[in-house]
Structure formats: C-alpha cells, structure tokens
SEKEMI-947426 format. One record per residue (C-alpha): residue number from 1; residue in one letter; chain; y, z, x. Coordinates in Angstrom, 3 decimals, m for minus. Layout:
SEKEMI-947426
{NUM,'A','A',{Y,Z,X}}
...
This chain:
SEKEMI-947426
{1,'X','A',{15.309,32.596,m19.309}}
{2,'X','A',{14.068,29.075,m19.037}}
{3,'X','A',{11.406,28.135,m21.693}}
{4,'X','A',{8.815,25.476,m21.814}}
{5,'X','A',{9.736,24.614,m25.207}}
{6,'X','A',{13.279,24.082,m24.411}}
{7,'X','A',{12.694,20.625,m23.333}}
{8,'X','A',{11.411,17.560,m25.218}}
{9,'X','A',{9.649,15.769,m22.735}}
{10,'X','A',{7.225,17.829,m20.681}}
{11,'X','A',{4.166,16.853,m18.025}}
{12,'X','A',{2.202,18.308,m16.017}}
{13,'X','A',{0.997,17.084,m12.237}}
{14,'X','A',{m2.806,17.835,m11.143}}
{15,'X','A',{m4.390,17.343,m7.772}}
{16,'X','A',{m7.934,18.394,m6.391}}
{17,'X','A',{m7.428,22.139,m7.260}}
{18,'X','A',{m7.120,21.452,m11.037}}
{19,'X','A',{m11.058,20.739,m10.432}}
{20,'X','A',{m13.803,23.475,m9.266}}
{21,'X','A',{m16.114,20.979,m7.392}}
{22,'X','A',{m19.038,23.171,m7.552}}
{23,'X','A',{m19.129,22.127,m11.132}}
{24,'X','A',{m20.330,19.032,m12.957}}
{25,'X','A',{m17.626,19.211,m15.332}}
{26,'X','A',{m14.296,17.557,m14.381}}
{27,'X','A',{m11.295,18.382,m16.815}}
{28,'X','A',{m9.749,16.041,m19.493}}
{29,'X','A',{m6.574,15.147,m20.772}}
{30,'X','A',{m7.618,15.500,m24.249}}
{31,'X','A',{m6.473,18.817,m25.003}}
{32,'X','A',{m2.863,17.962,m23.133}}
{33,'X','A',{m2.326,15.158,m25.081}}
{34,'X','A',{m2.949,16.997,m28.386}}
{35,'X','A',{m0.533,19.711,m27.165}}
{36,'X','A',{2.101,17.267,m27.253}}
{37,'X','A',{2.464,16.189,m23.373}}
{38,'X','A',{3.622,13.259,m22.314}}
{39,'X','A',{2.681,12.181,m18.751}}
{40,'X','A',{0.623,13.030,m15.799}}
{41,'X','A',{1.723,13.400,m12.193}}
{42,'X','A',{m1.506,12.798,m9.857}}
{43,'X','A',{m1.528,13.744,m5.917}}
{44,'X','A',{m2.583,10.177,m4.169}}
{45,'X','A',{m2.794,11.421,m0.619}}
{46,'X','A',{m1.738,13.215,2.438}}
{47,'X','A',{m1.758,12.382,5.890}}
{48,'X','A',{m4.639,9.615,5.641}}
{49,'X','A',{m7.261,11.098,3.294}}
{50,'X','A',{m7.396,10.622,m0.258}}
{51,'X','A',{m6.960,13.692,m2.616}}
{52,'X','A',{m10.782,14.328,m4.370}}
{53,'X','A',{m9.548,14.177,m7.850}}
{54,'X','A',{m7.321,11.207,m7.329}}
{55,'X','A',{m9.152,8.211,m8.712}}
{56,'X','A',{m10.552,10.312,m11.399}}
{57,'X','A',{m7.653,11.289,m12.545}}
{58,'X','A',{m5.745,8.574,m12.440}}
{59,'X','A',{m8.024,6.051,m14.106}}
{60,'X','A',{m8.717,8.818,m16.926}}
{61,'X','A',{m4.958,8.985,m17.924}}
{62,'X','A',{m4.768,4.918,m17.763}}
{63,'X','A',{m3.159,4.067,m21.198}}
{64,'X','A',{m3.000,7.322,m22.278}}
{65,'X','A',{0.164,9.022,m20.190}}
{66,'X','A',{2.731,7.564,m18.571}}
{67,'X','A',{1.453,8.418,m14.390}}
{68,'X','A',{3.827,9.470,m11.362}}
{69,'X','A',{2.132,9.353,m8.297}}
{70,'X','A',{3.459,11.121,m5.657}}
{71,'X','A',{2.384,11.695,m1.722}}
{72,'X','A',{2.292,14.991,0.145}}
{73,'X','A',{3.897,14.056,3.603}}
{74,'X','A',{2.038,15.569,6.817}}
{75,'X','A',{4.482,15.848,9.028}}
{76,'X','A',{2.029,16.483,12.451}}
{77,'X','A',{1.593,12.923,13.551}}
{78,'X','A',{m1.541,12.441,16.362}}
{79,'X','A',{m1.092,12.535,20.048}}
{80,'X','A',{0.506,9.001,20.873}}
{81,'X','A',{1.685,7.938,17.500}}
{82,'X','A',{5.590,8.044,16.841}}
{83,'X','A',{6.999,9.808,14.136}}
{84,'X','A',{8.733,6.931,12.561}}
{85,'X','A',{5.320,5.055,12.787}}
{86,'X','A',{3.109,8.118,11.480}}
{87,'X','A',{5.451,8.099,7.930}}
{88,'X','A',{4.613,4.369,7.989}}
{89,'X','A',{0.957,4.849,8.321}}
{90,'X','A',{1.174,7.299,5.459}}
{91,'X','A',{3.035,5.120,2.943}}
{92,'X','A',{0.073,2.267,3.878}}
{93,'X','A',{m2.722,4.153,3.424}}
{94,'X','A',{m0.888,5.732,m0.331}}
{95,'X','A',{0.025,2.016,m1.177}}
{96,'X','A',{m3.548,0.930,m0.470}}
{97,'X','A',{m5.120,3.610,m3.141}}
{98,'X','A',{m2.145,2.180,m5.578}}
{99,'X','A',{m2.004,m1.843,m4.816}}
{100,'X','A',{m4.168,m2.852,m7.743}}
{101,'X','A',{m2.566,m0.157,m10.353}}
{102,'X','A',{0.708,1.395,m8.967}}
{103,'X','A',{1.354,3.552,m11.976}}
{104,'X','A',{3.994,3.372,m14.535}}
{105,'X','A',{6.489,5.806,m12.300}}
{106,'X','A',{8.085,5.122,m9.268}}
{107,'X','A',{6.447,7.075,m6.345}}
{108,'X','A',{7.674,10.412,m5.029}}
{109,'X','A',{7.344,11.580,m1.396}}
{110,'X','A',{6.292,15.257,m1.863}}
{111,'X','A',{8.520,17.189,1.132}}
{112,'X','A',{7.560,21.009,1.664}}
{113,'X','A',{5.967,23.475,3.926}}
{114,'X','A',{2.278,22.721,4.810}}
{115,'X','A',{m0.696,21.760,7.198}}
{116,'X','A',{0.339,24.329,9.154}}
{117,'X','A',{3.773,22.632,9.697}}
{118,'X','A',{6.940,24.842,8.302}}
{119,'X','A',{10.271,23.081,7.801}}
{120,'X','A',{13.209,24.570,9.920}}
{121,'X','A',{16.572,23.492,11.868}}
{122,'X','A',{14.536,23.005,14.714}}
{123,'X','A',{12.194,20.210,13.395}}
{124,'X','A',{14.513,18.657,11.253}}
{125,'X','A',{15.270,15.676,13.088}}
{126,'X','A',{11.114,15.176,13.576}}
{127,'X','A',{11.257,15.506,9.462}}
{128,'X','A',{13.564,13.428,9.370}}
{129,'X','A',{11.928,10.096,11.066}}
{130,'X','A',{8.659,10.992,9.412}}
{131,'X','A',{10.541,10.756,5.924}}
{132,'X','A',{12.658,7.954,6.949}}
{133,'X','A',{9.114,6.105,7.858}}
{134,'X','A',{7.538,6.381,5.272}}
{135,'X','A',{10.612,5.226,2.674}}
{136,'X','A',{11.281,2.297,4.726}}
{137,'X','A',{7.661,1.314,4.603}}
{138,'X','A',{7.011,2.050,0.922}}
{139,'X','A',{10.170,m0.345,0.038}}
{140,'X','A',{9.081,m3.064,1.858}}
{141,'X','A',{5.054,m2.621,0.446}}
{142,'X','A',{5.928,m1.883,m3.029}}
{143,'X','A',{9.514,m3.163,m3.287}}
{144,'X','A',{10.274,0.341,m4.843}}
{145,'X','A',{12.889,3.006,m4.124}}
{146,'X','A',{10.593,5.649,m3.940}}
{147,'X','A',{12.049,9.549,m5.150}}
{148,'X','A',{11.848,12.729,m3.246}}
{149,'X','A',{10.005,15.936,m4.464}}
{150,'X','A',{11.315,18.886,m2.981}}
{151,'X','A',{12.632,22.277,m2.982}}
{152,'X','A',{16.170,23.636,m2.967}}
{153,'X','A',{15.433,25.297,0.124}}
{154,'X','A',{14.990,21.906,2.410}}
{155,'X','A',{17.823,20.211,1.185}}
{156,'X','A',{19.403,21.068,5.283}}
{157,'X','A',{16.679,18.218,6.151}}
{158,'X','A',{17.809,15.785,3.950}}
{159,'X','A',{20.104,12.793,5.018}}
{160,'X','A',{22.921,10.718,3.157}}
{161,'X','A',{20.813,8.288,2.170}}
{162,'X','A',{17.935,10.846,1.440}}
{163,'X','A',{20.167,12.176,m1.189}}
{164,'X','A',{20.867,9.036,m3.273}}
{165,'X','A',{17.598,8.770,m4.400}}
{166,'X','A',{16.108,10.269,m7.721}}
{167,'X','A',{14.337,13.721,m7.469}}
{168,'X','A',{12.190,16.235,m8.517}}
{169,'X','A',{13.022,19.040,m7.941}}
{170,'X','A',{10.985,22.180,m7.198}}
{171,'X','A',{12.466,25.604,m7.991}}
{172,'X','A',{10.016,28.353,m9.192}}
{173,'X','A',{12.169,30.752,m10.747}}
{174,'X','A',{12.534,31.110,m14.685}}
{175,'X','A',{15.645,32.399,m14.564}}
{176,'X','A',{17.393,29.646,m13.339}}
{177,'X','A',{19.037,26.868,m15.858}}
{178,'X','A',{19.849,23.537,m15.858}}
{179,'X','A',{23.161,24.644,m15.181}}
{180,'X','A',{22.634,26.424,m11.751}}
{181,'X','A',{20.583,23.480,m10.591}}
{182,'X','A',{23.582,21.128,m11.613}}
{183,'X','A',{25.780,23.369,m9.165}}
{184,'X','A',{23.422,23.408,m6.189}}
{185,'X','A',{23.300,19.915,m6.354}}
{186,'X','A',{27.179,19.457,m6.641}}
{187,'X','A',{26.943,21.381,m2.920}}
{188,'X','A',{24.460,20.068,m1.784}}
{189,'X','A',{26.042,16.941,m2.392}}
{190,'X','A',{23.371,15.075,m3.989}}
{191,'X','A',{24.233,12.255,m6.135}}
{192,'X','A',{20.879,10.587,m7.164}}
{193,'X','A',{19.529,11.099,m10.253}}
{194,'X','A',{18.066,14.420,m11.407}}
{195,'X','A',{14.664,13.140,m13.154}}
{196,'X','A',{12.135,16.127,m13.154}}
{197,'X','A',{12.318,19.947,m12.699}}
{198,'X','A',{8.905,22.142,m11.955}}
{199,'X','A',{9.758,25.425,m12.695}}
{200,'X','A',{6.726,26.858,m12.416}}
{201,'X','A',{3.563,26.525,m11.835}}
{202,'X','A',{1.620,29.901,m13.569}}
{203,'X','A',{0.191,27.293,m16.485}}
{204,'X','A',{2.318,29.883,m19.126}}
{205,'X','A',{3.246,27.166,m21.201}}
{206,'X','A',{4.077,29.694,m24.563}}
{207,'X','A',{5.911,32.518,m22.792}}
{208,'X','A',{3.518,35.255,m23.134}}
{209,'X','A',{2.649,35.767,m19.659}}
{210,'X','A',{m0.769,34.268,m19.147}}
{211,'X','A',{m1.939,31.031,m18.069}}
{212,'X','A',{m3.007,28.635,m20.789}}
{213,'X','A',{m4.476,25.904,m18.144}}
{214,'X','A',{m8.084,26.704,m18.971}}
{215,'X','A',{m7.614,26.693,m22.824}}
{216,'X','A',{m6.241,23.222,m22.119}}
{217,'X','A',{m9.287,21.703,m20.245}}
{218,'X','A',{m8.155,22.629,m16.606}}
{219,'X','A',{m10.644,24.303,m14.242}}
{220,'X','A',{m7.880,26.367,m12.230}}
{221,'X','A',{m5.345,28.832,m14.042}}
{222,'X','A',{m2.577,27.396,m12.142}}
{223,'X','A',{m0.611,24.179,m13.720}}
{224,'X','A',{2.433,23.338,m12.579}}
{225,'X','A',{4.809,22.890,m15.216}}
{226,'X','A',{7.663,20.443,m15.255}}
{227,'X','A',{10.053,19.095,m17.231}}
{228,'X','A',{12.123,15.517,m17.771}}
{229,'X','A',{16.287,15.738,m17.574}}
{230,'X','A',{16.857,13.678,m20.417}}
{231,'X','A',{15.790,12.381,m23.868}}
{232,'X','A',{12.461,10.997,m24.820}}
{233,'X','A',{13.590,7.439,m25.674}}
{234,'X','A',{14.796,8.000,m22.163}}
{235,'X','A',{11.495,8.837,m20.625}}
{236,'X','A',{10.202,6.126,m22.508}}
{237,'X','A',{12.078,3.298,m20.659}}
{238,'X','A',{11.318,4.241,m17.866}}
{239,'X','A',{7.958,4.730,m18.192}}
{240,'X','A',{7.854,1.599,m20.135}}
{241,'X','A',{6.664,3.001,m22.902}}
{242,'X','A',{8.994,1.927,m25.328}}
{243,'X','A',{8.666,3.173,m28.657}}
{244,'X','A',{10.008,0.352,m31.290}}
{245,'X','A',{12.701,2.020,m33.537}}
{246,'X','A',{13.471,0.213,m37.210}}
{247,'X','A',{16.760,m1.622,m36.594}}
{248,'X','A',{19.097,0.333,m39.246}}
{249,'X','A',{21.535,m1.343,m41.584}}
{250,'X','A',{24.521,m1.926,m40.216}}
{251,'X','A',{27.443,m0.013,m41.545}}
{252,'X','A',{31.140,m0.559,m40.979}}
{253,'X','A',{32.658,2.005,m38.343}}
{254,'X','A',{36.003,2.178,m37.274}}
{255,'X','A',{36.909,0.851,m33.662}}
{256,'X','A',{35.944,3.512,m30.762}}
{257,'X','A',{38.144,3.794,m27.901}}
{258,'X','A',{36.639,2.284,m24.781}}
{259,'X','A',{35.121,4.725,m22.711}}
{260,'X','A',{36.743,5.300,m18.888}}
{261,'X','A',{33.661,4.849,m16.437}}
{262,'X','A',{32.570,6.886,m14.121}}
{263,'X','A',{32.367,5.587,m10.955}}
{264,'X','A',{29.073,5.266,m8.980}}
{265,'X','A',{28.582,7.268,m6.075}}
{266,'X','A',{29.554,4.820,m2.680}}
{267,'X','A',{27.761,5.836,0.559}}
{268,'X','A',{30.154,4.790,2.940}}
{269,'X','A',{29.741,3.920,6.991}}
{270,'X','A',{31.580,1.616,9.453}}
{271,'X','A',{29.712,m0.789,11.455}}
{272,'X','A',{30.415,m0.948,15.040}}
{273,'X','A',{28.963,m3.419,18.004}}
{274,'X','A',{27.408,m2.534,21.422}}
{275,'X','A',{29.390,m3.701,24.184}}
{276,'X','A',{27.239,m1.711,27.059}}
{277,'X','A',{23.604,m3.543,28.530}}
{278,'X','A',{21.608,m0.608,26.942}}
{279,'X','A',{22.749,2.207,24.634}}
{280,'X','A',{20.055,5.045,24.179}}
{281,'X','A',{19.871,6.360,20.872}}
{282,'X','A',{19.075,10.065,20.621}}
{283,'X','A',{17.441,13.005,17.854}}
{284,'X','A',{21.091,14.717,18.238}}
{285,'X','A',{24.226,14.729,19.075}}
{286,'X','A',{24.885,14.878,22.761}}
{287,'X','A',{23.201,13.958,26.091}}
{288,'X','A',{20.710,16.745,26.821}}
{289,'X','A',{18.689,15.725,23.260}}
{290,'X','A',{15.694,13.688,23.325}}
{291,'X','A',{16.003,9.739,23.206}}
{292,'X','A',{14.503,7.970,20.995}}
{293,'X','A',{13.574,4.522,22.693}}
{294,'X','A',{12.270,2.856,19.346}}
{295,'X','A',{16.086,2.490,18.645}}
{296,'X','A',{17.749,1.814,21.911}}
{297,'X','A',{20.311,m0.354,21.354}}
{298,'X','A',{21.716,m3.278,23.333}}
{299,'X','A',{25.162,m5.625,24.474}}
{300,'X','A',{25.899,m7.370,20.810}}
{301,'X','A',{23.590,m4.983,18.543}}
{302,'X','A',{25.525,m4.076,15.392}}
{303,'X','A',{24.945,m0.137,14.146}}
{304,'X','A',{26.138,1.633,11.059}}
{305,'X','A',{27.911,4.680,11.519}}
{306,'X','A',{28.539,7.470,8.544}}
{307,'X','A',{30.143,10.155,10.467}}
{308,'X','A',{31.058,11.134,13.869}}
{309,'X','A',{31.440,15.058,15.784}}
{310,'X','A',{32.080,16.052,19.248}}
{311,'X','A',{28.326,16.695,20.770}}
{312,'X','A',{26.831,19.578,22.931}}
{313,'X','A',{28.223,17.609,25.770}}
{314,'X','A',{31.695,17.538,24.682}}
{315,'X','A',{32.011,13.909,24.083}}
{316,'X','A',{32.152,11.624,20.538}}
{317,'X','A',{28.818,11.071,18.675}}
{318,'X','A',{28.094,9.259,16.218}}
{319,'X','A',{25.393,9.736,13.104}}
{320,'X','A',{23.255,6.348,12.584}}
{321,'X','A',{23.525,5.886,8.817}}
{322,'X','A',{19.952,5.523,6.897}}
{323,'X','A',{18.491,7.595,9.814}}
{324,'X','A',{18.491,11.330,11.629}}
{325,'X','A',{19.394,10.020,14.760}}
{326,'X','A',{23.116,9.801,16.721}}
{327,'X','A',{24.694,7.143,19.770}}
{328,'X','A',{27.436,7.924,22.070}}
{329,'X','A',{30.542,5.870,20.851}}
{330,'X','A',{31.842,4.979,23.932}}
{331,'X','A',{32.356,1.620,24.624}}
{332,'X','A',{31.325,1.190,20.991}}
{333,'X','A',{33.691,m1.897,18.870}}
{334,'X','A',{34.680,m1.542,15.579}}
{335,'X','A',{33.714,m5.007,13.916}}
C-alpha cells in the first residue's frame, strides 16, 4: 500500500474548491508548511476564465513554496474557431495571468475528462490538435517545454512527441507502486521524465482513513495528494531552490570505473518533399477522413514523417510527426 510518508518531497495542488466562497475566510498555507510540505500546485485557468482562487493563491505561496501552475484544457472550442487555434487561445489567455510571475515550475497542461467533453477513440484526433495548440503556443510565449498532467487511462490520445515531455501523472489507487507505474510507462512507451504522482486526492495524509485537509487550513475535505520522483536536493534544482550544502573535506578515494551512459531517448522521422500542386492533409489515415486545410501542403513543402500504415482506403499513409494528423505518400520524395 502506497503511503504518504513514503516519499520525501510531497505537495499538494489547490484550485477554487479548496475555498467555500460563501465564507470570508480563505485558507492559508501556514499549517502546510509547518507539516513539512514543500510546494504548491495552483489551477491558472480553463478555457478562457480564470480559476477564483488563482491570484490568491498564488501570490500567498510567493516565497514561501516552490509553485507549479498548471491549465485545465477545454477541449469544446466555439462555433468557427479551429481546434489548433482554440489550444492557442488557451495557452494566451494562461500566459497572460503568468507573464509578470510565471512560477518557479514549468507549466503543466492538465488533460482529462470534463466540461461535458469525455476523452475516447473517437475524439482523439480533435484532442489531439487542441493539445498540440496549446504546446506549440506556450513554447513560443514562454520559451518553456511545458509537461502533461494526465491519467493512465488517456495515454491512447497521446502522440510521440506528447510522450517526451515530463509528467504528472494521475492514478488514484493506493495500491499501486512506483513500480507498476514504471511498467505502464515502459508500454506505453513514454520516455519523458516521470516528475510527480497524485495518488489520491481524499486529503488522508496519515493513513487512518479520514481527511486531514480541514485540520490543515483547507475549506474542502478533499486535497489532492502528490508526490515528487526523486530526492529533495533534486526538487530543489529545479525549483531553484537550492539549498547550500557545506563543501566537505576532501578525502582520497580510489579511482571509480567510468560509468557506461545511457543513451537518450531519439524520436526519429524522415523528412520527405511535396512534388504534387496541393496535398490535403487529413485527421486520419485514409481518404474518407476529414481534411484539415490549416495544413494543406504544397509542390516543394518539406513534411516530417514518424511512421507510415496502409489507410481505410487501402493505400500508404503517412503520420505527420509533432502532430495527430496523416498525408497520402504518393508522389511524396524522400529528401
């Protein structure tokens, strides 16, 4: 059974319903601090509207914790507004709440059931361009990677590229260990890094069955509990919250052999060039899927491809690396 104290570095992540708003009271970090936590993980946003406890939150933990901000993506963009554009939208309207003080975490993009949206096979590809969106557009406002929150249940929806990011992973179950994550990960072929695990979110922090939010200064009984994969002087660094250790005296050791790296996980693709006037691009692989005309693609235009399959129509597809979308390689030129 996984335990709460098993772990050195713990947080916890808060969003509007940590706060009764009927109440003049709004909770403090106090009490979590003394308890021995170590950072805060605040909801910025979802869709465009700003989550109520956000700025409160997040200025009250300034200096105190180490902050991870992370997004819940709404994945039901408005009549007229493209899916890759909607994720875009979302990552400017986060980055506009964070501009001034971004946090000492990089940002995650929370991916899960929700506003009425569930994720299935059927709306992966839709997922897919929402998520891609909003990465792309986070990079280029924040010059950050940006990790992925998620559970081990949507790992179908996420791409090659999706999967060399860091995560956080969502699994409710305390029976699970660090060790069956490690596996499902190994199949699931992920080869980011593994940074945080919520494991619950009851608010038991001592194993005895109830929730110990309240006692702590939170308004709701539910706290999601989450842990860091790794050390603290770990956690530290990348938080930036360096801890200065004493240099020790140095004593003679005898020579170590050098260690045999491991090598770094490659994403590999081939790039090919259009040699056709147009080349529609489409959400799958074959002709009767939707196009996409965002990314049609024209005589000279250079596109990465990370895998190809035979499509519904019985000809050779190929999958459009960094994206969820696929082009028919004929008259397609290996450069």
């Amino acid at each position: 059974m996984t335990k709460y104290s098993d772990y050195p570095v713990k947080f916890f992540d808060v969003s509007q319903y940590n706060d009764n708003p009927d109440t003049v009271y709004f909770p403090t970090l106090d009490k979590l601090i003394a308890a021995g936590y170590k950072g805060i993980a605040v909801r910025v946003s979802y869709a465009q509207v700003t989550d109520k406890a956000f700025a409160k939150f997040w200025a009250e933990a300034k200096g105190k914790l180490p902050r991870i901000p992370y997004v819940w993506m709404h994945m039901a963009p408005s009549t007229g507004i493209s899916d890759d554009e909607w994720g875009r939208i979302q990552a400017r309207y986060a980055y506009s709440l964070l501009k001034n003080d971004i946090g000492e975490f990089v940002m995650y993009l929370d991916i899960e059931n929700g506003g009425g949206v569930k994720i299935t096979i059927l709306n992966q590809s839709k997922i897919g361009r929402i998520k891609f969106g909003f990465l792309d557009e986070w990079k280029k406002l924040s010059n950050q990677n940006a990790g992925i929150y998620t559970n081990q249940g949507y790992m179908f929806v996420m791409g090659v590229a999706d999967k060399t990011r860091d995560l956080w992973l969502s699994w409710y179950n305390r029976s699970v260990t660090i060790e069956t994550i490690n596996a499902m990960l190994l199949k699931s072929k992920w080869t980011g890094k593994l940074r945080f695990w919520q494991y619950t979110s009851d608010g038991d922090i001592n194993d005895d069955g109830k929730s110990e939010a309240k006692a702590l200064g939170m308004e709701s009984a539910s706290l999601d509990l989450n842990v860091f994969i790794g050390t603290e002087d770990e956690w530290n660094k990348l938080s930036g919250n360096v801890i200065p250790i004493p240099t020790p005296i140095p004593v003679p050791t005898p020579p170590v052999p050098e260690p045999i790296p491991f090598p770094s996980p490659v994403v590999s693709y081939s790039t090919y060039k259009v040699t056709v006037p147009v080349r529609n691009v489409r959400i799958g692989a074959g002709s009767d899927f939707t196009v996409v005309p965002s990314m049609e693609k024209h005589n000279g235009d250079l596109v990465k491809i990370d895998s190809t399959k035979i499509g519904t129509d019985k000809l050779i597809w190929g999958h459009i690396f960094g994206t969820p979308d696929w082009i028919y390689m004929g008259n397609m030129l290996l450069v």
